[in-house]
N, C-alpha and C positions, 0 to 999 in steps of 0.2 A: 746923429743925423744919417738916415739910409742914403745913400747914393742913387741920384735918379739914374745913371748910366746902365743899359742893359742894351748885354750883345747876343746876339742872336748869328746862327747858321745853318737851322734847319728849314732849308727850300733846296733849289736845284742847283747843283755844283757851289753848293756853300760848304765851307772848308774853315773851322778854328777850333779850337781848345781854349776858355777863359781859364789863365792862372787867378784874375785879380783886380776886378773893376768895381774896387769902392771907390779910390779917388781918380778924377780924367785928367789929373797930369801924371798918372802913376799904371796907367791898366797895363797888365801883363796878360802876353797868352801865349802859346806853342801850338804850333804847325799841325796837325794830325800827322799820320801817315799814310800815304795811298792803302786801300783796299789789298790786303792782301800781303803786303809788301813794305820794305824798308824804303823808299822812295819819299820823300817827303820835299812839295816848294809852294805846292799850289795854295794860296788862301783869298778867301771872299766871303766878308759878314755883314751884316747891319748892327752899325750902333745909334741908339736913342736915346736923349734925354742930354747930349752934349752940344747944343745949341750956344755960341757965345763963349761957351767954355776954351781953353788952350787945352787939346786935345792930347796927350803923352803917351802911345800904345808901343809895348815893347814886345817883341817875338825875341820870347829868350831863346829859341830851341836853332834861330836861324844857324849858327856855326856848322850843326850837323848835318843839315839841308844836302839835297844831292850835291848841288852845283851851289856852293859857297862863293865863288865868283861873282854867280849872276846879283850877288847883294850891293856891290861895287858900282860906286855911281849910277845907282839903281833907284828909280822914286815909283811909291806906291799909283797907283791910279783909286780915284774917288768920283761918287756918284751922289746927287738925292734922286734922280729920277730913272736910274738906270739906261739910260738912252743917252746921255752926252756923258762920258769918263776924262778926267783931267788926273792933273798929276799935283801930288802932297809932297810936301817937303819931308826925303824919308833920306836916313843916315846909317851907314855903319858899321860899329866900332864893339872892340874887344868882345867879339862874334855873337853881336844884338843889333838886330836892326831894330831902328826908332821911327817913326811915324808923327810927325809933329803937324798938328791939322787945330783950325777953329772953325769947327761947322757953326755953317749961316744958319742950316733947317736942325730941326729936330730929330729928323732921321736921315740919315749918309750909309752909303756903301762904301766899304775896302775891299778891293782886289789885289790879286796880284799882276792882271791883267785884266782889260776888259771883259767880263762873259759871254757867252755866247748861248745861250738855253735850248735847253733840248726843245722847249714851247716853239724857240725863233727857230730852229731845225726844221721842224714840223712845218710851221710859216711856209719856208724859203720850199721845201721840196711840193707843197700844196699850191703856190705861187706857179715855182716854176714848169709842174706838170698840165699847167692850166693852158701854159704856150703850145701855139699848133705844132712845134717844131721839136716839143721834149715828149720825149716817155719815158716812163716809170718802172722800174723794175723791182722786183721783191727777191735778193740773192740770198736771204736766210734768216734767222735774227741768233740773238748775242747768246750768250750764257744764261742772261737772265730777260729773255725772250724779246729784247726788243728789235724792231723793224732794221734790215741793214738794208738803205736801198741807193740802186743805180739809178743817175739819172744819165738818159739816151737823147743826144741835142745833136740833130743833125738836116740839111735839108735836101738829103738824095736817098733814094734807096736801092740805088747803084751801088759801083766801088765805090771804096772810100777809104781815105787813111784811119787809121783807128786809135785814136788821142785817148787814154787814160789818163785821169788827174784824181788824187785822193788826198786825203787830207782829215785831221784829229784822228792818229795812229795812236799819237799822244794826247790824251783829251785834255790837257792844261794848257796846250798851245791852241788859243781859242784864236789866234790871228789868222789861223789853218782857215777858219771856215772864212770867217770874215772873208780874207782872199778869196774862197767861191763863189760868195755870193757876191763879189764886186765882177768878177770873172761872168759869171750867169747873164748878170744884168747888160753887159757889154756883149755877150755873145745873139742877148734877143732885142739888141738895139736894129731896129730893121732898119737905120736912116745908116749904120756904121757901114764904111766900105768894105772893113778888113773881115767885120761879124760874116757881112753878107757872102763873102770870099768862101771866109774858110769853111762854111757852113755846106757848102758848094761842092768841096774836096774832100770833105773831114766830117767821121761820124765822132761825138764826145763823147767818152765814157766814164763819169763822174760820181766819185761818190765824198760827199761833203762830210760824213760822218764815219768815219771808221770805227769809234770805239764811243757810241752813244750811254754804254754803262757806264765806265768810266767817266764820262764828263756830267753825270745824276750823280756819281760817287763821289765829285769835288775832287778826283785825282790827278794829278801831275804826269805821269808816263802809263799806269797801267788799266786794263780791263778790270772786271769784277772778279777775274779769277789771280787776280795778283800776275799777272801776264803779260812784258813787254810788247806792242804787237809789230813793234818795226826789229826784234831779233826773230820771227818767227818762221817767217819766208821760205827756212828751208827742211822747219817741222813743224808744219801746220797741224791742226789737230779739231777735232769737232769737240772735245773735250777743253782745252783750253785756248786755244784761237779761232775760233767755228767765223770772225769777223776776215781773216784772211784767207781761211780756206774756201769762203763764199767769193773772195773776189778772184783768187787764183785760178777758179773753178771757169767763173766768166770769162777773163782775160784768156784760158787753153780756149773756151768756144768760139770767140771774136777774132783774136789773134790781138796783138799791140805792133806798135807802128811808133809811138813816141809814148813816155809814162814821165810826169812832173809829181812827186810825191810833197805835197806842204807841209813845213814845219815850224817851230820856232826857238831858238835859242837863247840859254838863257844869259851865257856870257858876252858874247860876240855885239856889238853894239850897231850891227851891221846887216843888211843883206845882201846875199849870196846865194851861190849853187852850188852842190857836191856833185862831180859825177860818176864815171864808171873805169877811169884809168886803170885800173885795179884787179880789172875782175878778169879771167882767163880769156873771154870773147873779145876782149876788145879790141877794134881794131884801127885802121886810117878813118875809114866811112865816118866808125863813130865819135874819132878826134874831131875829125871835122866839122860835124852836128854840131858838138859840144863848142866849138868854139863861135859858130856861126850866132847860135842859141847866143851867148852870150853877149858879144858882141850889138846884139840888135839889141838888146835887151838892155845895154850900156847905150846905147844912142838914143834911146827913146826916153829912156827914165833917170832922171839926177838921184833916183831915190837905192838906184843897184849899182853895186861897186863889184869890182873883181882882185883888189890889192890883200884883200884880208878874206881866211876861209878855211876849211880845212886842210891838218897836212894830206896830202895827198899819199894816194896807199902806193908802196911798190906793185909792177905788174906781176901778175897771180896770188895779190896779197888780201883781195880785198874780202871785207866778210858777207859772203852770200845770203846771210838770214835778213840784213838788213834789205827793206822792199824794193828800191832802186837800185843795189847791184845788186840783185837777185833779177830783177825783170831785166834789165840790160843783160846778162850774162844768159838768163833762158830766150828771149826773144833779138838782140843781138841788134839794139834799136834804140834811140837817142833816151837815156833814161837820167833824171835829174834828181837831188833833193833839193828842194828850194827854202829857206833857211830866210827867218824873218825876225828882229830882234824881241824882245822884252823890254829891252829896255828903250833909247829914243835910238837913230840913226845917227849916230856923229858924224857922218858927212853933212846931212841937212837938216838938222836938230829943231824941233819945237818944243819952246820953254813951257808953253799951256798943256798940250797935250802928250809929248814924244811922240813915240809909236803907237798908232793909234786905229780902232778899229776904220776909221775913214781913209785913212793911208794902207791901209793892209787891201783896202778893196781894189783905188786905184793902181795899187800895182799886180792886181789880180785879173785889170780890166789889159793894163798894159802888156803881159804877157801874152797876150793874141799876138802880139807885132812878130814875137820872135818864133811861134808856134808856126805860123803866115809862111815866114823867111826858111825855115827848115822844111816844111812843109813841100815847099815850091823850087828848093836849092836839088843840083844834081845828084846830093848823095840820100834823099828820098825815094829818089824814081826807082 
């Protein structure tokens, strides 16, 4: 008897290798590998014909995966409709992660996190240039010619502080965007006091997609040229990061004033900030920022903690390629990674969905509060 099971990965940022889908308590598959690169975590496919069935999907390849941690109390996320993502009972052991699933429909999606499509990209930046308050910029396009663009949200054409926020450096960290576009939404809420505020003092310079090949490529950390673009920072190149030297190029003409760079982790079960301790500029001012930033940022949201994070670099240790100490050490200004899990949050944990693209938004909306408060604190002026 054939096996009705058939999986599939050829659309956008689909990501598998089938080892072995005749029986569905038995499919096997392994990971690709990023574009270019030994990098390998990101996976998202469609499987059909398992309706009713007890679902068995092994990724024998997990052990070698970059970040073997992030498999650790780790559950896959599941769709049929691509628009609401839950989470599957995923395990594991003697370095195979299992996926134990009984689809209700006949056709499901596995991720390894929510998607994020280049289509809903295009969405959100045609959305949001439609507001009287945003404009659109064209800083270059990739390797493999697609659009890198800025989006300019502000409502003076006065001074102004000048807010950088970027985000899918890493195009597998799809929660990067997700957090913009919750962040977007809140900043052209016109009823919002804080939107209305800071819109007032602060021009935004935003770019929702930093590495749009990569996330068509179904990769985990790299460009299309096999290219980390968060070590790049201090060897940009038109040749293989033409995605960073478009924005370093804006940032010299604008100038920065505060830079939050989005990402996501794949171990840490937590959200967090990294900041700039590290880098040879740093100084009281920027302690200060840093801790204000936090702090507000801790008061407004149950969903951000500061107990758990990275170790922190010794002073003059820190690596300049990375984008946030690179822009805090050339601009000498409140510069952040902002770090969101993969997996659920164990401080305030949801059993249906974890971490999820509807929670990545609101604390993309919530960081206005502490943008606000630094913004307006004495070591801005």
């Amino acid at each position: 008897m054939t096996s009705r099971i058939k999986i599939s990965s050829f659309f956008d940022g689909g990501n598998i290798t089938v080892i072995d889908a005749a029986e569905p308590d038995n499919i096997r598959v392994s990971i690709p590998k990023d574009t270019e690169s030994d990098f390998y975590q990101w996976f998202y496919f469609r499987l059909q014909g398992g309706m009713g069935e007890q679902c068995s999907i092994y990724f024998e390849n997990a052990k070698g995966a970059t970040y073997p941690d992030g498999w650790e109390n780790y559950q896959a996320v599941a769709s049929y409709d691509r628009e609401h993502w839950f989470r599957v009972p995923t395990n594991y052991h003697d370095g195979v992660l299992n996926v134990e699933h009984q689809p209700e429909q006949d056709s499901v999606y596995y991720a390894y996190f929510a998607p994020y499509s280049y289509e809903r990209h295009l969405d959100m930046l045609s959305w949001a240039s439609s507001h009287e308050d945003c404009v659109t910029h064209h800083l270059g396009e990739t390797a493999e010619g697609r659009d890198i663009t800025l989006l300019e949200v502000s409502k003076t054409q006065g001074l102004a502080k000048n807010i950088w926020i970027t985000a899918r450096q890493h195009p597998g960290e799809t929660m990067a965007e997700w957090f913009v576009e919750g962040l977007l939404e809140r900043l052209f809420d016109e009823s919002h006091p804080v939107a209305r505020a800071i819109l007032k003092q602060c021009r935004f310079y935003i770019v929702p997609n930093m590495n749009p090949d990569g996330g068509v490529h179904g990769n985990l950390r790299v460009n299309s040229k096999g290219v980390n673009l968060n070590r790049e920072w201090k060897r940009s190149s038109q040749e293989n990061s033409p995605e960073v030297l478009a924005v370093q190029k804006k940032m010299a003409e604008v100038g920065v004033d505060m830079y939050l760079d989005i990402h996501g982790d794949e171990a840490l079960p937590v959200n967090f900030v990294d900041g700039c301790s590290g880098v040879p500029n740093f100084d009281s001012r920027m302690k200060a920022m840093e801790a204000l930033f936090s702090e507000t940022l801790l008061a407004v949201s149950p969903d951000f903690q500061t107990e758990i994070g990275y170790e922190q670099d010794h002073f003059g240790e820190a690596n300049l390629s990375v984008a946030a100490k690179w822009v805090g050490n050339t601009y000498r200004c409140l510069s952040l990674t902002l770090e969101m899990p993969f997996k659920d949050n164990e401080n305030l944990p949801d059993e249906e969905v974890g971490w999820s693209p509807e929670r990545s938004k609101i604390l993309g909306a919530d960081v206005l509060y502490p943008i606000y408060q630094v913004v307006n604190s004495k070591n801005m002026s």
